[in-house]
KOLGU-537479 format. One record per residue: residue number from 0; residue in three letters; x, y, z of N, C-alpha, C in turn. Coordinates in steps of 0.05 Angstrom, whole numbers. Example, Ala and Ser with C-alpha at 12.3 -4.5 7.8 and 13.67 -1.06 7.14 Angstrom:
BEGIN
   i  aa     nX     nY     nZ    caX    caY    caZ     cX     cY     cZ
   0 ALA    264   -114    156    246    -90    156    264    -66    156
   1 SER    257    -45    142    273    -21    143    258      1    157
END
This chain:
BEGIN
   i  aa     nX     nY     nZ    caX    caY    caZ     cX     cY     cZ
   0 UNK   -163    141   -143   -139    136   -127   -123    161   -125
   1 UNK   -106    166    -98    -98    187    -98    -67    180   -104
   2 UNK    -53    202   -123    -25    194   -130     -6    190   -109
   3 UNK     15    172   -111     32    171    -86     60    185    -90
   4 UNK     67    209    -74     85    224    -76    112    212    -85
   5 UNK    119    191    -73    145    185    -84    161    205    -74
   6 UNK    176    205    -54    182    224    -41    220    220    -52
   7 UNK    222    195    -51    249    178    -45    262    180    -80
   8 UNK    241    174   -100    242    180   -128    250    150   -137
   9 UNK    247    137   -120    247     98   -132    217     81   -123
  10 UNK    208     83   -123    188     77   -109    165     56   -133
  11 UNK    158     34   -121    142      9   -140    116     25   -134
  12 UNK     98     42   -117     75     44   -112     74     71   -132
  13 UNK     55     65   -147     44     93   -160     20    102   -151
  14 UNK     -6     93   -134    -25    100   -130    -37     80   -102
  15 UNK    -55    100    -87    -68     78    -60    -93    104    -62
  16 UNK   -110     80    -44   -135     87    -36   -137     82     -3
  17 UNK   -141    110     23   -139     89     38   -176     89     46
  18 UNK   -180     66     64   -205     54     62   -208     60     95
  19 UNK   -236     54    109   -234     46    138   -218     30    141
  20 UNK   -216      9    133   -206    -21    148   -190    -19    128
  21 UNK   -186    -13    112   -165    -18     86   -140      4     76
  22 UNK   -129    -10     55   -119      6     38   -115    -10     12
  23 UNK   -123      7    -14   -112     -6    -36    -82     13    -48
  24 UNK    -70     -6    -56    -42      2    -66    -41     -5    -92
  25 UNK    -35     12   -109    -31      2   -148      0      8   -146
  26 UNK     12    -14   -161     40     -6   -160     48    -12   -193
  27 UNK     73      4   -195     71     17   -227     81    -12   -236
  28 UNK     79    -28   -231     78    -53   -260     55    -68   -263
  29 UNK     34    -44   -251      1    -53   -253    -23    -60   -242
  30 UNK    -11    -76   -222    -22    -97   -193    -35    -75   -182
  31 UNK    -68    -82   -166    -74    -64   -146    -89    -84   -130
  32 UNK    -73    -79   -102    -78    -99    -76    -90    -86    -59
  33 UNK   -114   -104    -45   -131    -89    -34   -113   -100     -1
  34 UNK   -104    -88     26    -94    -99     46   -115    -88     66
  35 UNK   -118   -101     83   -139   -101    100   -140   -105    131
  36 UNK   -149    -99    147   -149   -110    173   -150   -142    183
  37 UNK   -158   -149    168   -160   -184    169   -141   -201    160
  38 UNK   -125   -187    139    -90   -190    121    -91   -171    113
  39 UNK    -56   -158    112    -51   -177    138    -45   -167    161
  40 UNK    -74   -147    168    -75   -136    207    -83   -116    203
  41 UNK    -90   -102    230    -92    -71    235    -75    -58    233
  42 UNK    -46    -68    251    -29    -54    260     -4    -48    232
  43 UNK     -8    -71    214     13    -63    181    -11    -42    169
  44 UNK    -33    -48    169    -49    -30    152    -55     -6    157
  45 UNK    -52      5    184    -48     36    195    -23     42    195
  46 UNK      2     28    189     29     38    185     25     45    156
  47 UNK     19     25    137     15     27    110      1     58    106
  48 UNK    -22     61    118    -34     81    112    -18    106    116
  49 UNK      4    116    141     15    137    154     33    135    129
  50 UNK     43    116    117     65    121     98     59    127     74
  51 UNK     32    113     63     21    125     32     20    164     40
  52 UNK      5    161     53      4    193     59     30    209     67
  53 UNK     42    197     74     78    222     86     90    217     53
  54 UNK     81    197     34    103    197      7    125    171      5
  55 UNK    131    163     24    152    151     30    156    132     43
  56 UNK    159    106     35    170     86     50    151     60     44
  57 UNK    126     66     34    105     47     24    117     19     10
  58 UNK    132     27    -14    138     -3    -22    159    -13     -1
  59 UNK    177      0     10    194    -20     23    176    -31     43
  60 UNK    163    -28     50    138    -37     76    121    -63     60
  61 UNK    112    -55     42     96    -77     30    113    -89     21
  62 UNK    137    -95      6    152   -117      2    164   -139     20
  63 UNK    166   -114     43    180   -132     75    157   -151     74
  64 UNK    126   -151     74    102   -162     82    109   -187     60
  65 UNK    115   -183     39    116   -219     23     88   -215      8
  66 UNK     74   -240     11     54   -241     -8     29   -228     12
  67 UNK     32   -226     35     10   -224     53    -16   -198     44
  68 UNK    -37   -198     24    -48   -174     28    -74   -188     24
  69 UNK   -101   -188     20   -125   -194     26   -143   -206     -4
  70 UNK   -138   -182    -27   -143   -193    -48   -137   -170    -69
  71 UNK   -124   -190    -94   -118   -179   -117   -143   -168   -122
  72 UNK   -143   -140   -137   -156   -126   -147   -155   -126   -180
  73 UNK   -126   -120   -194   -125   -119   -218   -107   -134   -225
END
């Protein structure tokens, strides 16, 4: 997994993977969610992706989403 910049310096996501169709997100109280094209979409999971990579803004994005992501990983 590649580290996530933390640009903002508050940030729940410590690590993501992004995937074709996917992205996994590990966030530092452990959890790693795999989100996907199918949950919850294309269009959150290519935003998700533009934001793991710029550093910034990832957890507030996946929190806005609720429970919606495809499947627990860890």
């Amino acid at each position: 997994m590649q580290t996530y910049q933390n640009l903002a310096g508050n940030s729940g996501v410590e690590a993501f993977d992004i995937l074709r169709t996917g992205i996994m997100v590990r966030f530092v109280s452990g959890g790693t969610y795999l989100y996907d094209y199918h949950v919850p979409g294309r269009t959150h999971v290519e935003a998700m992706k533009r934001l793991a990579l710029s550093g910034r803004g990832l957890s507030t994005y996946v929190s806005r989403l609720g429970a919606e992501y495809a499947k627990r990983i860890a």
